[in-house]
DRENVEX-343976 format. One line per 8 residues: number of its first residue (from 1); their letters; for each residue x, y, z of N, C-alpha, C. Coordinates in steps of 0.001 Angstrom, whole numbers, always signed. Last residue first. Layout:
NUM	A	X:Y:Z:X:Y:Z:X:Y:Z  ...
! end
This chain:
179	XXXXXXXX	-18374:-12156:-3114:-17345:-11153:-3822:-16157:-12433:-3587  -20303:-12511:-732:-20748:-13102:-2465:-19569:-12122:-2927  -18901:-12705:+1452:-19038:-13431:+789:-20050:-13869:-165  -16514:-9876:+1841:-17766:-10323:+2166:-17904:-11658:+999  -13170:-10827:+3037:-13998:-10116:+2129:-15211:-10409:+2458  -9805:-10397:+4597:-11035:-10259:+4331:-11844:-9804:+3101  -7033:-10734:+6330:-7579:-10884:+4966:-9329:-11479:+4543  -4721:-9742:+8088:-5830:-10445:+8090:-6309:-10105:+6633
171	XXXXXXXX	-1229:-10618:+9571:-2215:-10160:+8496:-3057:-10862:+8121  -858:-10847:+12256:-21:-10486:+11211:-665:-9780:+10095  -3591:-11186:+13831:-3288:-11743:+13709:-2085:-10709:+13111  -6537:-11519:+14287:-6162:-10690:+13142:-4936:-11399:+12937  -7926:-12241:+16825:-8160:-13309:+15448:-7699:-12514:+14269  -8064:-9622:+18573:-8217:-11038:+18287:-8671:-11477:+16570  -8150:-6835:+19251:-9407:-6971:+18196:-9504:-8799:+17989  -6243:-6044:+20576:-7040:-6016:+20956:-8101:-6346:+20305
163	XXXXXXXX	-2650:-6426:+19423:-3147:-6811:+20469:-4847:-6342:+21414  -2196:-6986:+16727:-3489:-7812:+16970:-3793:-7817:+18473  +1811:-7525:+16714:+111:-6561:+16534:-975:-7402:+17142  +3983:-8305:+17028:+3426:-7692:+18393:+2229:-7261:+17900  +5032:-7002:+13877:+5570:-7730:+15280:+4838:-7514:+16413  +5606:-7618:+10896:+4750:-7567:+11466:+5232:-7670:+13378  +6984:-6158:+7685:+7008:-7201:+9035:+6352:-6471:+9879  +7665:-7366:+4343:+7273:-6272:+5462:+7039:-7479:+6578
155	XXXXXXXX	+8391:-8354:+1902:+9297:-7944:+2641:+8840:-6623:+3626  +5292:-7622:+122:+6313:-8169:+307:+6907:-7981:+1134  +1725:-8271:-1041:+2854:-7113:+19:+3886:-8076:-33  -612:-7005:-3624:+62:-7713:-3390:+1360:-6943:-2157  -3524:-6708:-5844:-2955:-6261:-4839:-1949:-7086:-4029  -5745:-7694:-7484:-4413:-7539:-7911:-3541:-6410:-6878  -8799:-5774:-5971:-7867:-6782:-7370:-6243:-6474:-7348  -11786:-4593:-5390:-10092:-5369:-4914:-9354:-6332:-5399
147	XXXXXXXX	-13444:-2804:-7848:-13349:-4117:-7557:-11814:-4467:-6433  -15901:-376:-9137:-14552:-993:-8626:-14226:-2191:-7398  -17870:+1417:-8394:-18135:-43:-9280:-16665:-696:-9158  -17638:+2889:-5402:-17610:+2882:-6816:-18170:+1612:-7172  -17659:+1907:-2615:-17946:+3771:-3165:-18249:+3797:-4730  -20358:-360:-1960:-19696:+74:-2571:-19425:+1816:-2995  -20640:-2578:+281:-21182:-1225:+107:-19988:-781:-558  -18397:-5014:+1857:-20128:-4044:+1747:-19818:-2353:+1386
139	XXXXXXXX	-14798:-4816:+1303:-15862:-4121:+2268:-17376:-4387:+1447  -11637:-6548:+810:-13111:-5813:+262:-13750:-5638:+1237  -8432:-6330:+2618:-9751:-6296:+2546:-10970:-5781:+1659  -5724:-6780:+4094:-6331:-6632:+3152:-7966:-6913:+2934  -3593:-5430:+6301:-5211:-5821:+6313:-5670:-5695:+4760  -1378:-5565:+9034:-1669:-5206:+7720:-2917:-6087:+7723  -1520:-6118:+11626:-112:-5443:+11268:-477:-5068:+10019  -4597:-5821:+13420:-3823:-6660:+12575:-2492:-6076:+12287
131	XXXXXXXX	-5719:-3809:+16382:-5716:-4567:+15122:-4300:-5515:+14483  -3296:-2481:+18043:-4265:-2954:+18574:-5006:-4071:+17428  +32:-2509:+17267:-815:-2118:+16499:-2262:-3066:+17613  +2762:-3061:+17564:+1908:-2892:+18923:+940:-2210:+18179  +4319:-2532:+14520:+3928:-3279:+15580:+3562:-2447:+16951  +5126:-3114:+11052:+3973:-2388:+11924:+4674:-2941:+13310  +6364:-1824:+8346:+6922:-2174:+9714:+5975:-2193:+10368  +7550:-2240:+4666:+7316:-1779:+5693:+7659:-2409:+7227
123	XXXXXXXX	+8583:-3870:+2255:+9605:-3213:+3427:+8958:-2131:+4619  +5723:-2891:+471:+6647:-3179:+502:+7695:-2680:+1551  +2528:-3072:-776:+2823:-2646:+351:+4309:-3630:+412  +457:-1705:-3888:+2000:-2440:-2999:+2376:-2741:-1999  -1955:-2276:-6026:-1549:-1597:-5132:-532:-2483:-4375  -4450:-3355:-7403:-2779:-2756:-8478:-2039:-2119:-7347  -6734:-1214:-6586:-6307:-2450:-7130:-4999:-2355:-7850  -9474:-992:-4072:-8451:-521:-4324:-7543:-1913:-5176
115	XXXXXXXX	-12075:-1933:-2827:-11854:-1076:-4242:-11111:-721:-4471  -11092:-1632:+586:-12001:-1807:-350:-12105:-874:-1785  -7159:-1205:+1463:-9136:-1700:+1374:-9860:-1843:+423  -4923:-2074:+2746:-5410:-1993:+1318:-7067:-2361:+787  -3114:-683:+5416:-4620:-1647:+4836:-4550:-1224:+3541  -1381:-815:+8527:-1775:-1140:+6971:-2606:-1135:+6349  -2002:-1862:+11301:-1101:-736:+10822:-1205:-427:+9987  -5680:-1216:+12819:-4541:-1971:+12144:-3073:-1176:+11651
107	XXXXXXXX	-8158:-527:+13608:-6996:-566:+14390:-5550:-1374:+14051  -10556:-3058:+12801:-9409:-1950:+12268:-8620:-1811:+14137  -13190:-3379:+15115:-12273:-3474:+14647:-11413:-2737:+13821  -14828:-3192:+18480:-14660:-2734:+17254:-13689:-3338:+16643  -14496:-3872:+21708:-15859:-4442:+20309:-15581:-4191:+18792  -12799:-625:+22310:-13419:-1953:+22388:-14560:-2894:+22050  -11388:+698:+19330:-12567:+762:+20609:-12716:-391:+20783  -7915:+780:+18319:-9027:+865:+17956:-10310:+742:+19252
99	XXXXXXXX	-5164:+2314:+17457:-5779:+1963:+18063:-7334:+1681:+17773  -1291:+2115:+16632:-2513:+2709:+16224:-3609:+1792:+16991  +1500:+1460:+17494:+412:+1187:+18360:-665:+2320:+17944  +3102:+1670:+14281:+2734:+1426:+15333:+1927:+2106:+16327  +3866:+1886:+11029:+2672:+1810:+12117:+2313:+1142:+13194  +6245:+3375:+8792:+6439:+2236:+10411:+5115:+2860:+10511  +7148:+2561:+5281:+6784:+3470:+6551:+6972:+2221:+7372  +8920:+1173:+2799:+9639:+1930:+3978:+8694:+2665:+5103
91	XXXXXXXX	+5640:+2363:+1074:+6905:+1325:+1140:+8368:+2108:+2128  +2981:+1534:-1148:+3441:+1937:+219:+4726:+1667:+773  +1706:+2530:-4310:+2900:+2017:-3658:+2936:+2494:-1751  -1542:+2251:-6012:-305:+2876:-5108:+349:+1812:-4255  -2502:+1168:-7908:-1519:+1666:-8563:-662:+2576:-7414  -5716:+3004:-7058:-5098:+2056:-8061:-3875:+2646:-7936  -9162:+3186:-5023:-7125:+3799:-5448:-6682:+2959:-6104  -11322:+2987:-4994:-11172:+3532:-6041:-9611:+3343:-6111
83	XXXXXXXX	-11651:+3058:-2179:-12507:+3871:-2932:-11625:+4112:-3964  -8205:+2727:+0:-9528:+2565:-578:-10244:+3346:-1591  -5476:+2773:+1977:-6232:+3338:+203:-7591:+2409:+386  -3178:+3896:+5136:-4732:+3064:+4020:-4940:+3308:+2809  -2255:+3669:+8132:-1714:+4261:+6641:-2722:+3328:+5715  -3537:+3253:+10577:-2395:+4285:+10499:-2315:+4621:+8884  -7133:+3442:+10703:-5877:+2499:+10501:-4739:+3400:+10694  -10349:+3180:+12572:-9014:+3576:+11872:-7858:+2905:+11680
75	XXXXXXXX	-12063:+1063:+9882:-11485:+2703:+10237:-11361:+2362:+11536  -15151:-350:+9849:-14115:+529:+8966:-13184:+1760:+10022  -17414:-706:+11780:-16545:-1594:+11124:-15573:-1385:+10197  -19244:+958:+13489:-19071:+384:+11940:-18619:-434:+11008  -18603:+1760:+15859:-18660:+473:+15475:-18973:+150:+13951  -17050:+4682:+16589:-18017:+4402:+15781:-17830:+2641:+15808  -15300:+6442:+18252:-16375:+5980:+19350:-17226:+5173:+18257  -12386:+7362:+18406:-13508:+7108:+17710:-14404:+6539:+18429
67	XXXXXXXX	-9885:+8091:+19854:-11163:+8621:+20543:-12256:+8329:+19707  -7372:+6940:+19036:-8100:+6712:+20583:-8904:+6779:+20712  -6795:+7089:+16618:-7576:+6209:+16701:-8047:+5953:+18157  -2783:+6351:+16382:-3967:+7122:+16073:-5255:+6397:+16487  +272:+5923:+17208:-679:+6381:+18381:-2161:+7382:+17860  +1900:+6562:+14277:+1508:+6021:+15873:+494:+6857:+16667  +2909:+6528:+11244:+2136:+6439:+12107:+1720:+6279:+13505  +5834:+8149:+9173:+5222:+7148:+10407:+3816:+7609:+10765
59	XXXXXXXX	+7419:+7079:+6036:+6355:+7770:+6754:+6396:+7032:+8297  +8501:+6348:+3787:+9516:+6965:+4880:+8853:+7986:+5575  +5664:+6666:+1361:+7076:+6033:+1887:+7549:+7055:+3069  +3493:+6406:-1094:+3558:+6969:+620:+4882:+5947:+1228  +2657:+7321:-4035:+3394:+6878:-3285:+3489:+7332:-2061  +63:+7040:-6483:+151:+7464:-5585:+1702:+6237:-4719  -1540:+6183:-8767:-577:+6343:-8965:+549:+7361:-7737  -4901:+7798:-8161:-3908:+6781:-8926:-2574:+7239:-9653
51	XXXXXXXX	-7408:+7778:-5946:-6308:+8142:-6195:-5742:+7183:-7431  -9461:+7171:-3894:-10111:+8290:-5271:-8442:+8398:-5705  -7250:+7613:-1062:-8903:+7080:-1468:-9267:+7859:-2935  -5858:+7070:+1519:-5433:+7418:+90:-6905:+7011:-473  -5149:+8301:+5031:-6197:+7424:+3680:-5509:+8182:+2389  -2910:+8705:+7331:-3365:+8498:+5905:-4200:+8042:+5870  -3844:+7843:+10332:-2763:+8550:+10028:-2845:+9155:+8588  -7501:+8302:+11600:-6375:+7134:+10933:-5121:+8194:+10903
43	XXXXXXXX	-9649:+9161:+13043:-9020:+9106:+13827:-7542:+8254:+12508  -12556:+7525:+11775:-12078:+8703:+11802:-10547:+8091:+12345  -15562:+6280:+9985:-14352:+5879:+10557:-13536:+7338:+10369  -19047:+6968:+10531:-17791:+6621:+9444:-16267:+6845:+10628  -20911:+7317:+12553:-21270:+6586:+11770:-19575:+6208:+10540  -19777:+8533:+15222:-20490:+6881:+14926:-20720:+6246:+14093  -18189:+11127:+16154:-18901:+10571:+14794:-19039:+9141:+14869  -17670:+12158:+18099:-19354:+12382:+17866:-19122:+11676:+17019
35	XXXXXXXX	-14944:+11947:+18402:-15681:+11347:+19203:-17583:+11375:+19346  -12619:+11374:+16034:-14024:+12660:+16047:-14701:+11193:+17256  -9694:+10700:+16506:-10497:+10497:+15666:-11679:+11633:+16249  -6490:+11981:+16593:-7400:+10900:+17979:-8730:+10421:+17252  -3621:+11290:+15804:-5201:+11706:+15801:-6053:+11184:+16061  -774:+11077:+17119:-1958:+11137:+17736:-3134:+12159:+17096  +979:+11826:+14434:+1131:+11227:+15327:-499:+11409:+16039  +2538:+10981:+11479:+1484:+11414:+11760:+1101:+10526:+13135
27	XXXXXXXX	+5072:+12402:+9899:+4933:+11716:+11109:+4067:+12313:+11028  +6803:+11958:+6277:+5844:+12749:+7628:+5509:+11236:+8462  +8222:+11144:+4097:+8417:+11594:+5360:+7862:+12465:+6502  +5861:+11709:+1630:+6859:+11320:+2242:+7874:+12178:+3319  +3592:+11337:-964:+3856:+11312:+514:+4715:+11051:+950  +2750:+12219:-4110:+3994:+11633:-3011:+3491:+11726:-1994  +229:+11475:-6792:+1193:+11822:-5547:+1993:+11224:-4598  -701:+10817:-9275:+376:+11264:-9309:+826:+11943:-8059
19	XXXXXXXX	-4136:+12419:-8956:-3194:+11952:-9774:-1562:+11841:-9610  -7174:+11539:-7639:-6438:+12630:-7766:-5167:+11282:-8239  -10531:+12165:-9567:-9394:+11192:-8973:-8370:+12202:-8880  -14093:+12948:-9022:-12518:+13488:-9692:-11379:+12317:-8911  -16442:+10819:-7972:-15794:+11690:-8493:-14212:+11652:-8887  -18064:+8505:-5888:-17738:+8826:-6927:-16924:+10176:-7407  -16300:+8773:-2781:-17165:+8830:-3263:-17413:+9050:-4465  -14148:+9925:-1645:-14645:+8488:-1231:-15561:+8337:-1005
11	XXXXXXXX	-10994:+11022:-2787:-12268:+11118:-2178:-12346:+9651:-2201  -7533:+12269:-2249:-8615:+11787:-3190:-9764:+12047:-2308  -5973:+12171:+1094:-6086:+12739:-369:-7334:+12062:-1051  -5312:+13202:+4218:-6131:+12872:+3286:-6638:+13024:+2060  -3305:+12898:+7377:-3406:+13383:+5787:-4402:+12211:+4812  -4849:+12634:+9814:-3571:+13376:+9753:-3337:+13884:+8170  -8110:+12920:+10491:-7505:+12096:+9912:-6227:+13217:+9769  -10096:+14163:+12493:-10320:+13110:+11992:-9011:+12393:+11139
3	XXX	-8032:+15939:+14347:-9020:+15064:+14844:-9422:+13735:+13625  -4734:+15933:+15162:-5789:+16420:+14533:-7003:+15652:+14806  -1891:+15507:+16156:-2951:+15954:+17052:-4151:+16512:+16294
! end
């Protein structure tokens, strides 16, 4: 029941990295997101962002992302890295029916976003996710000079997602196109 985001490490924006963390076993349940904020993405379960060497396991997500009101195009997801994260593991959580606004997208269970590289997503679970079940993706606009590289998911499953954003699907996979 928080507003912008349930747990949030590193940054996401040049600076300090954070080093060497766990996440595990928390339930992050209805954050609803910041209903003034339009311009950046709120309302997710996790972001991992500015991080390396980070693990998030035998976690849940549900029911985040009701009340963002931003079209931007980023955000919210249940469990995420971006800006920079390298080298994290996601593995054993569940994201289900995280949400997103109508017209908008995200609302996914997963994501390995923009500038994030060397990163896992293993034996997870999404479903009734409004967005995609998982989402890999570069983004416009860069937090860093860092690149989406070498990122890879295994033995995870998808069931019932994509039910409001169309054309996501299981898992969607995006980039802009000069990258």
């Amino acid at each position: 029941d928080n507003g912008s985001t349930g747990i949030h490490t590193g940054r996401e924006t040049d600076g300090e990295v954070c080093y060497n963390t766990r996440i595990a076993f928390c339930k992050l349940y209805d954050n609803a997101g910041d209903y003034g904020n339009r311009y950046n993405h709120s309302g997710s379960g996790i972001i991992i962002a500015g991080a390396d060497q980070t693990i998030v396991e035998f976690c849940e997500a549900a029911a985040n992302g009701w009340a963002q009101r931003q079209y931007n195009v980023n955000g919210p997801v249940g469990i995420w890295c971006c800006c920079d994260c390298t080298n994290a593991v996601f593995r054993y959580n569940i994201a289900r029916y995280n949400r997103t606004q109508p017209g908008a997208v995200d609302g996914d269970g997963m994501d390995v976003d923009g500038e994030s590289n060397n990163c896992l997503l293993e034996y997870n679970y999404t479903y009734g996710n409004e967005g995609s079940g998982y989402l890999f993706c570069e983004f416009y606009g860069d937090c860093t000079d860092a690149l989406w590289f070498h990122n890879s998911m295994r033995y995870c499953v998808s069931f019932e997602d994509d039910k409001r954003v169309g054309n996501y699907g299981a898992l969607a996979i995006s980039s802009p196109e000069d990258i």
